[in-house]
Each structure stands twice: as C-alpha cells, then as structure tokens.
N, C-alpha and C positions, 0 to 999 in steps of 0.2 A: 504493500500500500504506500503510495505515493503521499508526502506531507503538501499540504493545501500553500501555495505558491502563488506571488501573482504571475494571472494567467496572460501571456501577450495580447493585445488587441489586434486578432489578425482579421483587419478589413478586407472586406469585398473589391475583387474587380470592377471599377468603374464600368457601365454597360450603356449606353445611350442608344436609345432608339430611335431608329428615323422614320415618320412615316411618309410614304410615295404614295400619292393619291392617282389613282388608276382615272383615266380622263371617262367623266361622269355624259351623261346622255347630252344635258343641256351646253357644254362644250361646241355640240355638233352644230348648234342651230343660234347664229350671231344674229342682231340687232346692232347698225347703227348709232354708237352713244349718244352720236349730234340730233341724231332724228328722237333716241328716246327722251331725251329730255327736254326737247322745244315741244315735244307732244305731251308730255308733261307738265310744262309751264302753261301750254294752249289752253291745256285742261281743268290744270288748276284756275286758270283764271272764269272760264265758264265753270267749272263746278268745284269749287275747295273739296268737298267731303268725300270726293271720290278720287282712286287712284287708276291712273290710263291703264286700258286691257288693250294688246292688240290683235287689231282686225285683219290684220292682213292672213292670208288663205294659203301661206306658202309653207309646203308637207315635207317632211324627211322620213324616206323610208325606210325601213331594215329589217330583213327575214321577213317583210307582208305585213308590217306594224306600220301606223301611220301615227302621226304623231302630229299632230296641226300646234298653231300658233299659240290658241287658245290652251291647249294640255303645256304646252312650252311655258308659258307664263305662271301657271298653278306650279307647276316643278320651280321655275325663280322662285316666286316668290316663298316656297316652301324651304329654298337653297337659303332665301334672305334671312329668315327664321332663325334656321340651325345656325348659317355664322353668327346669328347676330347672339345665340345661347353661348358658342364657343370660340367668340374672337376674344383675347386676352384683355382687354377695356370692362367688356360685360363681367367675365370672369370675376377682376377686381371690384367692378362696382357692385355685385353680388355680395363681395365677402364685407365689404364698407356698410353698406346694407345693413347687412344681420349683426356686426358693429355697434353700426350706430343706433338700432332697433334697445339692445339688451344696455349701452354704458352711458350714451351722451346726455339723456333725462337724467343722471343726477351728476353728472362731472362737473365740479367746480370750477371758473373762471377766477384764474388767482396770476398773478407773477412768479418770478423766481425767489424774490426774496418774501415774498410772501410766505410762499409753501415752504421757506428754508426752516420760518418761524415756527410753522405748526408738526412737520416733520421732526422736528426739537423734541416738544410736545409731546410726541408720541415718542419718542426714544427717553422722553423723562418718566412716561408711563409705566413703559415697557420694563424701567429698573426696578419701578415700585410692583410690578407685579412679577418680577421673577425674584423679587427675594419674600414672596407668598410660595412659590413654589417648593415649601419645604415638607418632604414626607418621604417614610420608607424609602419608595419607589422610586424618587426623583435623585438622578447624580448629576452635580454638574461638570461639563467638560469645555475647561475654555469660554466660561461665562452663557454655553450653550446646551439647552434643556436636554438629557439621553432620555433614549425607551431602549437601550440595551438589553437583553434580557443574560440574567444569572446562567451559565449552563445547566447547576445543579438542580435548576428547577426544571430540565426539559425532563420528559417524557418518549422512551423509546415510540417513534412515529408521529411524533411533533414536527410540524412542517418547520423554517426556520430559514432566514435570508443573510447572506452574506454578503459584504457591500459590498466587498469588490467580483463576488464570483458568481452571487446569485440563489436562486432556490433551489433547497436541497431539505432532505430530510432526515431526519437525527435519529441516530444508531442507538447510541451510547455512550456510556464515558469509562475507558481504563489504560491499563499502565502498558507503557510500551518503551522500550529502549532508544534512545533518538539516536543516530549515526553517530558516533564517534564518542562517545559518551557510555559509562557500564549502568549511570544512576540511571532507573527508570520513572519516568515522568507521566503524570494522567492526561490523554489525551480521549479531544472529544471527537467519533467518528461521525463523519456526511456523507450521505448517500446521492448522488447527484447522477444525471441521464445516462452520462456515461462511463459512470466509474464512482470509487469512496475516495473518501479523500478524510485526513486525519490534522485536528490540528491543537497545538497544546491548549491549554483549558485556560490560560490566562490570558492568551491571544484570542480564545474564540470568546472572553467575558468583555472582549474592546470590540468587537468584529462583527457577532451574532445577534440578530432582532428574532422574536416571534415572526411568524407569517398567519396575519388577520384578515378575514375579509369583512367588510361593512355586512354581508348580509350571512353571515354568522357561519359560514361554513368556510373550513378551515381549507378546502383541497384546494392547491393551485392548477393552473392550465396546465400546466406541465414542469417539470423538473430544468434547472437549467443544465449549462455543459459545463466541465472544465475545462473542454479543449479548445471553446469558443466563446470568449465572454461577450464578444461584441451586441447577439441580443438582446444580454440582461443591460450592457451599456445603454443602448437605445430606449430601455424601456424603464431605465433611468432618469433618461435625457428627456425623455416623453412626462413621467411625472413630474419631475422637478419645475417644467416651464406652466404645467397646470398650474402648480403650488402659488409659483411666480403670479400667474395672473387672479387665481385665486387672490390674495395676498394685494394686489394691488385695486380689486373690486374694492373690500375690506378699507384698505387704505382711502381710495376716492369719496367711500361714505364717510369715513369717519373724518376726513377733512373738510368737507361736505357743511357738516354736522358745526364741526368749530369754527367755519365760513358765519353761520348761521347766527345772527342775534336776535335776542327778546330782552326784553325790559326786565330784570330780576326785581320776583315776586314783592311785594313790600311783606314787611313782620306787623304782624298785629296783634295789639293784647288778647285779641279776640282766638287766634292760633291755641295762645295759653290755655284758656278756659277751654276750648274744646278737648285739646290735650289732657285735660283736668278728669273730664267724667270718665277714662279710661278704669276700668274699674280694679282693675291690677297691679302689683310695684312692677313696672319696667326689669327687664334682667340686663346684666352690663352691654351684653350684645345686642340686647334691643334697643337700648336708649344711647348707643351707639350709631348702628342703622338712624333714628331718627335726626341725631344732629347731621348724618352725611346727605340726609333726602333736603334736610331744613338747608344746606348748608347749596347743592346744589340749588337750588330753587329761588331760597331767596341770596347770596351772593353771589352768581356768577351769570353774568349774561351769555352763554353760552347753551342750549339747551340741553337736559340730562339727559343722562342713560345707563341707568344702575341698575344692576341685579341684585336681587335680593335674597340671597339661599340660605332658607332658615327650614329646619324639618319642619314635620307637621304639627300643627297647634305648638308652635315656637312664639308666634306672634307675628305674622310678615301678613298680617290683613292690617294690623295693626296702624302700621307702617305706611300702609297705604293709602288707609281714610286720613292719616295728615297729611299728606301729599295732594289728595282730592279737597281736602279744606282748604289749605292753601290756594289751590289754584282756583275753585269755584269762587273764591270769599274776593277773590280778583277781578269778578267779571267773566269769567274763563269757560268752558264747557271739559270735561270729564269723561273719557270711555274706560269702562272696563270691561274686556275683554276673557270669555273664559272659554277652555272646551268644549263643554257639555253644557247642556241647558238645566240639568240637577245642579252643576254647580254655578253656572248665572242668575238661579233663581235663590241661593242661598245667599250668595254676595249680595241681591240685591234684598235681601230682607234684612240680612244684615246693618248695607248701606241706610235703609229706610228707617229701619230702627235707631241709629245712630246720628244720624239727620233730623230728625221729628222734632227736635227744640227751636230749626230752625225752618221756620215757615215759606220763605221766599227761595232756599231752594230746592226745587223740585229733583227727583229722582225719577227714572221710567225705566223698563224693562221692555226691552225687545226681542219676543220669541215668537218659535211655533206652534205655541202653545194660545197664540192671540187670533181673535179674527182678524177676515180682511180689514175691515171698518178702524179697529180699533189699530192695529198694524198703521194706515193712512193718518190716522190722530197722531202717532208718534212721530212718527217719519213728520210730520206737516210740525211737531211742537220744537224738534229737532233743526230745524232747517231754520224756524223763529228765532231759537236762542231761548225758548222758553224752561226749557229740560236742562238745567246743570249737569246732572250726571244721567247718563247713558249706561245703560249693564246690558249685556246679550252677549250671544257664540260672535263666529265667523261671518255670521249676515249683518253684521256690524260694520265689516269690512266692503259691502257691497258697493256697487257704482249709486246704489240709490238709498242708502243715505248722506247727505248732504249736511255738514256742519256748518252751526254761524258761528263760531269763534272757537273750534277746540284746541283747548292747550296741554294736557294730558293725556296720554292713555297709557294704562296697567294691562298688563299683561299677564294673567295666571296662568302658570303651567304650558310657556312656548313648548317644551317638546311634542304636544299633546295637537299642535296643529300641522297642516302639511303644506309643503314646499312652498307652493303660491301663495296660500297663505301668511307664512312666514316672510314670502318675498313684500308680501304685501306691507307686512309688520314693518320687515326694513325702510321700507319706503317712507312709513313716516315717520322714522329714526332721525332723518334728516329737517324735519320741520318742526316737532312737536317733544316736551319732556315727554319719557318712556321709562315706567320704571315696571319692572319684569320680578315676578313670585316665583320662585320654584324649588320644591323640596331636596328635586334630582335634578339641577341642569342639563341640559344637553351638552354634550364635551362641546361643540363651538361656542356655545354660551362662557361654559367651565374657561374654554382656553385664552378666551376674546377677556375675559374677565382678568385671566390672570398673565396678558402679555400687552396692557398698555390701550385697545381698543373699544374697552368699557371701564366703569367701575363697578365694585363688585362689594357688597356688605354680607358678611357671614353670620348669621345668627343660631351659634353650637351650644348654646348654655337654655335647657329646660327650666319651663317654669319650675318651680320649686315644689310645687304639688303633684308633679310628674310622675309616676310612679311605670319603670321598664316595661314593653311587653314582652309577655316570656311567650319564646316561642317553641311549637314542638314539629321538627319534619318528618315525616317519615310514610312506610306506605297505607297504603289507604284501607282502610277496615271499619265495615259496618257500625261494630261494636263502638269502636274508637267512635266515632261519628255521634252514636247516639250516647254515647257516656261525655262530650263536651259538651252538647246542646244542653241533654239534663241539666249538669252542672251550674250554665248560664243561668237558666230558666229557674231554680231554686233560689236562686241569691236577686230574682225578680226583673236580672235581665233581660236584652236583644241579642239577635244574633245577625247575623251577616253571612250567607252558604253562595262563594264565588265559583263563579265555573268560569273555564275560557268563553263559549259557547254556545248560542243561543238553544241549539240542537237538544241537549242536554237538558234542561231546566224541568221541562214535565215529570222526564222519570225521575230525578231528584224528591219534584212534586210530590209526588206519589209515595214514594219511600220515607219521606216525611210525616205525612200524612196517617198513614200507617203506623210509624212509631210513635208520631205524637200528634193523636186525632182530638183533643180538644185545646189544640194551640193554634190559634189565627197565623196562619204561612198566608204570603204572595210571591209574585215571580216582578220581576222589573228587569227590564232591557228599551234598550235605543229605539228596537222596532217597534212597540206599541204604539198605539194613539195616544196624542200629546195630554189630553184631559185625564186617562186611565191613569199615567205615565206618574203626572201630576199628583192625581188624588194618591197614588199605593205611598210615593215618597211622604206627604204629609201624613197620612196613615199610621208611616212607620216612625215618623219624627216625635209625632204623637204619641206615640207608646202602643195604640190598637194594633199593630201587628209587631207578631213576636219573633218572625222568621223571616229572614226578606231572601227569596235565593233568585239570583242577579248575576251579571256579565262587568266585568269592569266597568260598567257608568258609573260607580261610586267609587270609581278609584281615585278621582279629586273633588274635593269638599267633603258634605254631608257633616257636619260636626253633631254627632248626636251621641249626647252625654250616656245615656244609657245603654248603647250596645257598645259590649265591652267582651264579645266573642266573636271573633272572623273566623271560618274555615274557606279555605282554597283546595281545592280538586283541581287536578290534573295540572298542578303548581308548574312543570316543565313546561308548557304552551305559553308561559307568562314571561314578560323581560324583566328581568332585573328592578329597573326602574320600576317597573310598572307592580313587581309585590312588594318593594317598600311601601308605595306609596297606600296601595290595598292593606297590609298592614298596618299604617297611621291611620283607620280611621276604626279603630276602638285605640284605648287608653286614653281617651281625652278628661278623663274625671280620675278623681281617686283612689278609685277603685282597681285592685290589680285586672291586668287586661290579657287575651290569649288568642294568642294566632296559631292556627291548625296549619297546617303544609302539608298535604299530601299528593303522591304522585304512586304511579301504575309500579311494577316490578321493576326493579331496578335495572334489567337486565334491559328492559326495553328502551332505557333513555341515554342520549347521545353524549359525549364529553363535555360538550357546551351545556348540555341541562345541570349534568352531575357538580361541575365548577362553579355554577350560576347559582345551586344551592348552596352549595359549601358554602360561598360568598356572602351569603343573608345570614346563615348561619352565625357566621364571624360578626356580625353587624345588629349583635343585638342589644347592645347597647344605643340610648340614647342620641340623637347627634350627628351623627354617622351617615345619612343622606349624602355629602358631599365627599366623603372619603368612599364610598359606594358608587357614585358616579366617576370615578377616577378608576375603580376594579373595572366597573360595565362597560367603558372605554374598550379595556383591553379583549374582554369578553365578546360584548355585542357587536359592537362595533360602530358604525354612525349612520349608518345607511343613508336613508336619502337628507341626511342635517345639513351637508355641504352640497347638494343639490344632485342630481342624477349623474350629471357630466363627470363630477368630479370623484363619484361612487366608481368608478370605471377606474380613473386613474389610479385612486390608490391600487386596484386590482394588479396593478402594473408591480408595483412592493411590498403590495402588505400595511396594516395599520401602522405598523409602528415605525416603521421606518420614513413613514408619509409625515408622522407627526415628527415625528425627529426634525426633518426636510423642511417643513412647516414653520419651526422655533427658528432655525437658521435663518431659513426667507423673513421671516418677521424680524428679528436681528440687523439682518443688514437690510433693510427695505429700501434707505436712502443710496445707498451703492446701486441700486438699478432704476436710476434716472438716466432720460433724455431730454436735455434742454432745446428745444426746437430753433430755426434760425428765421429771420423775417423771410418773406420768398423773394422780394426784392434782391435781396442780396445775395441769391443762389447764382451762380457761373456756371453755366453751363458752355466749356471751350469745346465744342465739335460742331462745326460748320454743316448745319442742312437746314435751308428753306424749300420745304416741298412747297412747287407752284401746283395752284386746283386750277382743273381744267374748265376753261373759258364755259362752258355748259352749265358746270356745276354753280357758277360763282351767276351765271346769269337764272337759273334756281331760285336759286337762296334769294334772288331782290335784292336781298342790302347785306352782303358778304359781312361788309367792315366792321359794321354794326355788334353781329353776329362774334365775331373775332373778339373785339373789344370785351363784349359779354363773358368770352370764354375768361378772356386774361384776367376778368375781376373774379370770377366767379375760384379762379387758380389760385388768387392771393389770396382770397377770402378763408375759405378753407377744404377739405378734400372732400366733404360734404357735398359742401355748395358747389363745384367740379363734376361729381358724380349726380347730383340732378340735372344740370344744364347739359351735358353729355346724355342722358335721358332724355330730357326734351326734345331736345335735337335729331334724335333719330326717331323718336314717334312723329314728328310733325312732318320728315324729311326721309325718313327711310336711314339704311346704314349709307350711311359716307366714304366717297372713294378714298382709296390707297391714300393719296396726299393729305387730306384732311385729316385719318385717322396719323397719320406721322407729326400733324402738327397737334394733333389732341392729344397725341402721347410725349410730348417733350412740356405740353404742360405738366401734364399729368406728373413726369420724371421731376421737374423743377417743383409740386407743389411736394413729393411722396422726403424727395430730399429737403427739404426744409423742416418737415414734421421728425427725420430722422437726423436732424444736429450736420446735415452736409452742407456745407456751404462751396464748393465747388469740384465738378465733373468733369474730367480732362482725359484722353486716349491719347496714348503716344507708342506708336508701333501694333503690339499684340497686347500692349498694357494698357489696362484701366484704371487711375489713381480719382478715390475722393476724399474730399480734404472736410475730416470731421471733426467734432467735439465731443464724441461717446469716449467711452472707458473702456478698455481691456474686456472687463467685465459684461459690459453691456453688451460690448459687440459677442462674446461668447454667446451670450442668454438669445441674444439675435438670431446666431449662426444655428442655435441650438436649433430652435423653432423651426429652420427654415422645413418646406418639404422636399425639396429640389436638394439631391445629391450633388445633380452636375455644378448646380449653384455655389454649392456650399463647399464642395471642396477645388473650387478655383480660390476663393477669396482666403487673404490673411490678413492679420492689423499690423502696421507698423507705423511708429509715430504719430501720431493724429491721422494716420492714412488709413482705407480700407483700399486693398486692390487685388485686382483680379489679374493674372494673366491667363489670355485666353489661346486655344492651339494656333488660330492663325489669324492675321489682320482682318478685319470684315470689313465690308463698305458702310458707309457711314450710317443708310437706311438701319441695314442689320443691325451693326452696331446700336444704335437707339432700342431696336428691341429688343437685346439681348440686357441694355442696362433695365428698359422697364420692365422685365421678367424679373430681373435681378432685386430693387428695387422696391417691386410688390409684394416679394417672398419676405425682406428684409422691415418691410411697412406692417406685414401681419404678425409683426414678433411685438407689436406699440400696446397689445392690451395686457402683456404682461411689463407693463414699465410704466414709471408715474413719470408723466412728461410735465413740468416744471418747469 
C-alpha cells in the first residue's frame, strides 16, 4: 500500500472543435440585397407592421422537389431565428438577463470609498463574531473557522474528503511501519476508485473533513482517483466560485441594508411602563437581548437585524412585544410573521392580550381561518394604516397586502418557511427593522449571526421555575404507551401523541380509544377545515380535551400550561430540529415534564436516525437549542437554507468542507473586489471601422441617430446596451456582418470597463490588457470561466492580462475572439463586489 502523496495534476489535452457547416438549402437560392431592402423600405413605408414576402415565382429544383420563393423565405426567416438564438451578442444578452433578473433590484449605488467604509464594518463584525465561535467543535487555524473532522471518531465506511485528493472512504485506523523507520506508527487507511491509500493519523487530523450531503444521505457520486486529481480539482474550483458568489449576494444585502437610513426610534417613558407589567424578573440573558433590541432601535439609524435564539419558553416573545411597542408607539405598522396558523393565532392572543391597556392601537389577524368579507376588512384597514400590528402565516407576504407605513417585522421560526418565502423575508431585510425568534436557527441564520452579517442575542439561562424534561427513547410498546398516558392523566394532566403522518392518526385513534374510553381524545392536522382546526386547538387549551394526537402543527407555539406529557412515534421521520422543538412544548409550568421517543426496531433505522437520537439524547439538559443546531448542521445538513443552486454545489465537497470554504470566502471578502473604470477612458488600440452597407444605413432612416443611441446606451451601462441591442433587432430584424462588429467593440469597451480594463492592444499573436484587478481576482475570474480554450491562453502579469494566441488573426477575428474572451471573463462579476 502506497502512503497518500500529493497527486500530480495531470491535465487534459487541449481538444478544440471546429464546426464546418455543410452548405444549407437556402445557400442555393440568392436574392439581390439592393432589391431586398429598397423593397423593404417601399414597404415599410406603405405598411410598418408588416414585413416584405417575396412574390417573385422563381423555383429550384432537386431530385423533383420544388421549392418556390414563398417556402424560401419561411426557411430565412426560420435561418433569422436560430442565428438570432445562437449569434454570440444574444448568447450574452441572455446571460445579462437572468443577471440582472435575480441581483440588480437590490445592489446598492455607492462609490469606492464609500463601500471601503462599510466593508470595515463588516470585517469589525466579522471579529466580534468569530471570537463567539467558541465550542468543543470549533478549532481555529490561522484566524480561520475548521470543520476538520477527528479521525478517531470515523467509523469503518464513513465517506470522508480529502482536500487535496478527494472522496474516499474510510477503512480504519492501525499500526504500520513507515519506510525506513523500525517504530511503528497509526495510520488511517482510504479507500479511493482506484486503489487504498494510507496516511498517518496526525496528517489525516489536518487533511480529513466528513462527507455530508444537504439532503441527509451520506453516499457520494462516486469515489474519487488517486491517479487523477484533476476532477476533484474542478469540482473544487466549481464550489469555491458558488461560495464566492454566494458570499457576495450576502454581502450586497447586507450593504444594502447599512446604505439604508431611518430616523432612530425616540425613548419614551411610556416604553418603561409597558416594560413594567411584564409579569416576570427578567433572566441576565433576557434583559440583555432587551437592551441590544432597545439599543438597535432607538440609537442607530441604520435598520436592525437580530436574531434572537433563546429555547422554548426562554422568553424571546418577550423580547419582541418591546420591539413592536417601540415601533407602533412611533406611528409605525408591525408584522408578525409565523408558520403555522396555531401558532399566529396564539401570538396574536397573546399580542391582544398584552395590548388591551392601550386602546388606539389596534391589532388584527390575518388567516384562513377568516371569510372572504372579513379577509377585505383587513387587507382594506391595512393598507389605511388603521391596524398597528399585523399577525398571520406567509399570506402576509402576498402581493396583496399593501402596507401604509410598516416598520417592523418578527419573524418566528424562519426555518419553518420555504425558499421564496424566505427570499421574500430577505427582501425586506433591506428596508424595514427584522428581528427573527428561533429556538433552533437554521445554520445560515446560526452562521450569518456569528460571522459579522447579522447580530445575534442568545438567550441560555431558564427561567428559574424551569424544571428539565426528562426524557425516555426507546422502542415502541403498547404497554409503554399506555403506562405514560395513565400517568399524565392521574396527576390531572394533557397529553400530546405526535406522529410524522397524517396516515397514521385514526388507528392511533382507535387504540386510544380502546384503552382509554372515557377520556375526550381529538386528532389535529394542517389538512382539516380551518373552523374544526380552530375549535379542537381551543378545546384542548381549554382543558376539554385530554388527548390531542396531531402531526407536527404544534411543533411551534401552543404554550399550554397543562400538558406536561409529549409522546412521539416513529421519532426517526423527524429532524432534529424539529423534536426539540416538539419536545418544548410540555414543561412550561412547574410541574416535572416527559417526553416519550419512540421508534420501530432498531435494526430498521439508518445511521442518520441512530446519531440524530443519540444527539437529543445528549441535549437534555436545559438550553441547549443552539449547541443542537451546531450537531444538526453536521447531521442534517441544510438543504434547501442556501437555496436549491447552491444544495448542488456543496454536493460537489460535502458539508463540511463547503463551510470551511464559506468562513475563508467571508474572511477575505474584501480581496475579491473589482473597481470598474469610466468607459470613456477605455483604449481600445486595434484599428477596425466596419462601413454598413449603403442599403442598410438607407433602412434605418437616420443611421447617426441610431449610433449615437448605441454609444450612450455603452457608457451608461451593460444593461442599458443589452436593451437597445434588443430593440434594435425586433424593430429591424438581425443586422448585417458590419453592424454586428460595431455593436461588439461597444459591447468589448462597455464588458472592459465593468472589468477594471482600461486598455486593449494586439501586437503580433499577442493580446495585452492593461488592468487594475489582483492576482486574486483574476484567478476567481479565470476560475469561473467555461471556455478551456479561453482560459488556458490567458496569464496575469503586472497589471496585464494577456493572451497569446497560435496565430495572428485579422483584425474582424480578432475582435471576436476578445469579445468571447471578455464575456466569459464578465460572467465571473456576480461572484465579486464591484466597488
């Protein structure tokens, strides 16, 4: 057995393809360009909205096919189509498009020294939150967060990634004699596509990550090589520049954000007194959180964005009705935002309750639970400015309701919504304070929180009447079952019987019913009718029902003091996250409290379930919410938290080595700027004025005009470029050869300007451009690019980027070989903050 060596990068044969276009039918059959276009103009002028067919009668035959004028003209114009899908301009303005679709609604307009200020900012952040980062787990290297994994904690057939060689899977760990040496040393072996590979155990504790996937299953595509690292390189190089752009989304909101001012809240005695009837003593971390909400709110004109992760019944409702007084007692409007409509309707009894001293302002609730009628009342009191506070799900977020002045919104339980939603969330990150509840963050919450791109308050210290829930896992049995409930049920309490599953709940029913036939059971789930839904929940708040067997809808909120027994069935279908939180809702009184865990034979559940328990196991103490979402990380993984795209990419390394990837990119964020250059001041030294042929320019009417349009629309920006380049051909059809060579040396002059090049010069077979990017940048560039042929002509030297190419081209060529070049180099900008 071979010891684990780095492996040479032995690249590919460069291979270019050429393709020879085989001469197509409509080749055969010419039109005059002087006659098409004066018949063209003729036409336009009698009819704009139609484009000339021609009439002429003259046939080409072959093999006894006839083909007239009329089929001739349907083949162009079908020809005009497909170039106009696959001419190199379209191409770009596509990918500009979909660009400017997903980044430019929220990119800030700022200068260089502007963004120098707040990029500070976030590097001042970023210190305050990695020296939070202190626990077991965390080691630092070089000021830079690891997810290294122990070897002694792998497991024979643990996948497991090696940065320089790749995915391999783990043997074992023992003693072997190393070459030239009698002492024997412990080494750990890898199992890799084409061969083991062994390597010593101190070396693979600096070298070796887990291999995680977001959607919880641990197998890779495939194993990598030893004898060819070059695919795991690429598929390195491929996440690292997701990261990148990841990283700089992140960054553009969160400057975005500090772009943004509002008038800081005023303090009013009136604050006090509300804060007054809290019926509780504050715990250190609570009245802690409070002055960081008070502290955003009212001193700093910047608007907030804190999280607040305090376990269950910690107090972080608390927390947030002063935040909502604050900001209503201002004039201001209030959303609160929850999952589930159980626990919107509990927030807002809450809210209501809490509110009630003061008359003027209203509170409303927005559900499905409303009619139509009464739904149009709100939405219409909403839109007045009548309703201070707002409470409902996700149709809060709709296009139709319409705020008059909101300045808040809370957020309970973001992991609990999906994607769009969440994007939605983000969205008013940049406009409005946002202050976010959650027992369990979601790791980009967790990591955003503790690297500088939020603030974050932790609320670990239980009220004082808290008393542990004890919990018991194990497998599932009747007896057990019905010896818990008893028990509840004697001491005069509730119970709570979770299933994953809607499926499930009848015969539950029934088995209940059975053992305990003069005790009021109901069932609750999502899918019921909303008044049913309604009535069982108040029912059971009330104390008339003694049984509630239910699907995780009560996995957030429900604060009810007397059910003080949870059992969970088939506990392995559950995340992590999700039976904490199903476990916080008994112990809320003083009474000791008891959660059941059971699951099928052990034999039948996966490694992910078996660790997932273990994991709650270890977490029964108090508190522990947020040192549990640091395990469930590693565990679960994040699925779609970083959005679909970016679920892929990590696929490419594995969770932990992404997040690794992740700390670094957030670390140096300011190293991967591009300072753009006026476009005025671009040089472009290579001599070509395409003349457009005397037809075309008599076309167009007024050429000059036209031109003029283009050059502003060039300096403006690549935007405004790539519409007028659209207009242009829907009013005019595609543009001959000349034209398109003048539209592409704008295009070159606007692509280098946004890319820090201030001049473009060919001398011989060489292309030199004379820029202002870093080392660095141009790498993260090069990285990006997709074009081989591209990428490995180009090197940086001294502020230069140049290419030598195999042989001199003519000047046309040339141009399009730079705006190839160019394009590939412009699609690397949404991973880079341009400053």
């Amino acid at each position: 057995m071979a010891s684990l060596l780095p492996v040479p990068d032995i690249s590919r044969p460069l291979v270019l393809k050429l393709s020879s276009s085989s001469p197509s039918l409509w080749t055969l059959f010419t039109v005059d360009s002087s006659f098409l276009y004066k018949h063209v103009h003729k036409q336009r002028r009698n009819n704009r909205s139609s484009f000339p067919l021609l009439t002429t009668q003259a046939v080409y035959t072959q093999g006894g096919v006839s083909i007239s004028s009329l089929d001739t003209h349907k083949f162009a114009l079908k020809r005009e189509k497909v170039e106009l899908e696959t001419d190199a301009i379209s191409i770009l303005n596509e990918r500009i498009r979909r660009e400017h679709g997903k980044r430019e609604a929220t990119r800030p307009v700022m200068d260089s020294q502007e963004a120098d200020k707040y990029i500070q900012l976030v590097k001042e952040q970023q210190q305050r939150g990695l020296q939070k980062l202190k626990g077991d787990r965390e080691r630092k290297e070089g000021g830079v967060f690891s997810y290294k994994v122990d070897p002694y904690t792998l497991r024979s057939g643990d996948y497991v990634v090696h940065k320089k060689v790749g995915v391999g899977r783990f043997v074992g760990i023992k003693f072997d004699v190393p070459k030239g040496s009698t002492e024997p040393i412990e080494y750990a072996f890898i199992e890799y596509a084409d061969g083991m590979a062994k390597l010593p155990v101190k070396q693979a504790a600096r070298m070796l990550y887990r291999y995680n996937l977001p959607n919880e299953s641990r197998k890779p595509r495939t194993l990598s090589k030893l004898s060819d690292t070059s695919v795991w390189e690429r598929r390195k190089v491929k996440g690292k520049v997701a990261i990148q752009k990841m990283v700089v989304d992140l960054m553009e909101l969160y400057l975005h954000r500090l772009k943004q001012r509002r008038p800081p809240y005023p303090k009013s005695p009136a604050m006090a007194e509300f804060a007054a009837q809290f019926p509780y003593k504050p715990t250190p971390d609570q009245k802690q959180a409070f002055i960081d909400v008070e502290k955003d709110l009212t001193g700093r004109e910047t608007p907030m964005d804190r999280l607040i992760c305090g376990d269950v019944g910690f107090g972080k409702t608390e927390v947030a009705l002063r935040a909502i007084f604050c900001v209503v007692s201002a004039g201001k409007q209030a959303m609160v935002l929850a999952p589930t409509i159980v626990l919107a309707k509990q927030h807002f009894d809450v809210i209501s309750e809490r509110f009630s001293k003061y008359p003027s302002i209203k509170v409303g609730l927005l559900s499905r639970f409303q009619t139509k009628a009464e739904k149009e009342e709100h939405l219409k009191m909403i839109k007045k400015g009548e309703l201070a506070i707002i409470v409902g799900t996700h149709s809060l977020l709709g296009s139709r309701v319409v705020y008059n002045n909101l300045g808040l919104l809370v957020v309970d339980e973001e992991q609990r919504f999906g994607v769009k939603q969440k994007e939605k969330i983000a969205s008013f990150k940049t406009s409005v304070d946002v202050l976010t509840l959650s027992a369990t963050p979601i790791p980009r919450t967790l990591y955003l929180a503790l690297t500088g791109f939020r603030d974050a308050s932790l609320i670990s210290t239980p009220p004082p009447e808290r008393v542990p829930i004890k919990t018991h896992l194990s497998a599932f049995g009747k007896e057990k079952v019905i010896a818990a409930i008893q028990y509840e049920l004697d001491r005069g309490g509730q119970v709570f019987y979770v299933l994953p599953r809607i499926k499930g709940l009848e015969i539950v029913m029934d088995f209940l019913e059975q053992s305990f036939p003069d005790v009021d059971i109901a069932i609750a789930h999502g899918k019921q009718y909303s008044k049913q839904l309604e009535e069982t929940m108040e029912k059971f708040a009330q104390g008339d029902i003694k049984i509630l067997i239910c699907t995780n809808i009560v996995e957030s909120g429900l604060d009810i003091q007397n059910a003080n027994t949870i059992i969970i069935q088939d506990v392995q279908q559950f995340g992590l996250a999700q039976l904490y939180q199903l476990r916080g809702r008994v112990g809320r009184a003083d009474k000791e409290a008891y959660a059941y865990l059971f699951y099928p034979d052990k034999s039948l559940l996966s490694d992910q379930a078996l660790e997932r328990l273990a994991a709650l196991e270890e977490c029964r103490e108090l508190g522990q919410g947020f040192q549990l979402a640091e395990r469930d990380m590693g565990i679960r993984g994040f699925g779609t938290i970083f959005g679909e795209q970016q679920t892929g990419d990590v696929g490419n390394v594995g969770i932990d080595l992404f997040f690794e990837m992740l700390f670094e990119s957030l670390s140096k964020v300011e190293e991967h700027r591009v300072v753009s250059v006026p476009y005025q001041s671009v040089q472009i030294d290579i001599s070509i004025n395409p003349r457009l042929p005397s037809e075309y320019i008599y076309y167009l009417e007024n050429p000059m005009e036209i031109i003029n349009e283009a050059e502003k629309a060039a300096e403006k920006d690549i935007w405004s470029l790539v519409q007028f380049t659209e207009n242009l051909r829907r009013q005019h059809g595609k543009e001959p050869y000349s034209m398109e060579i003048l539209l592409k040396k704008l295009y070159v002059r606007r692509m280098a300007a946004d890319l820090g090049i201030s001049r473009i010069y060919a001398s011989g077979k060489m292309v030199g451009m004379e820029t202002n990017i870093s080392k660095r940048v141009f790498k993260l560039m090069t990285d990006s690019m997709t074009s081989d042929a591209h990428r490995n002509s180009l090197l940086f030297e001294e502020d230069q980027i140049k290419a030598e190419l195999l042989l001199e081209l003519p000047r046309e060529q040339l141009l399009n070989w730079i705006f190839q070049c160019l394009a590939e180099l412009h699609a690397s900008l949404p991973a880079l903050i341009k400053y």
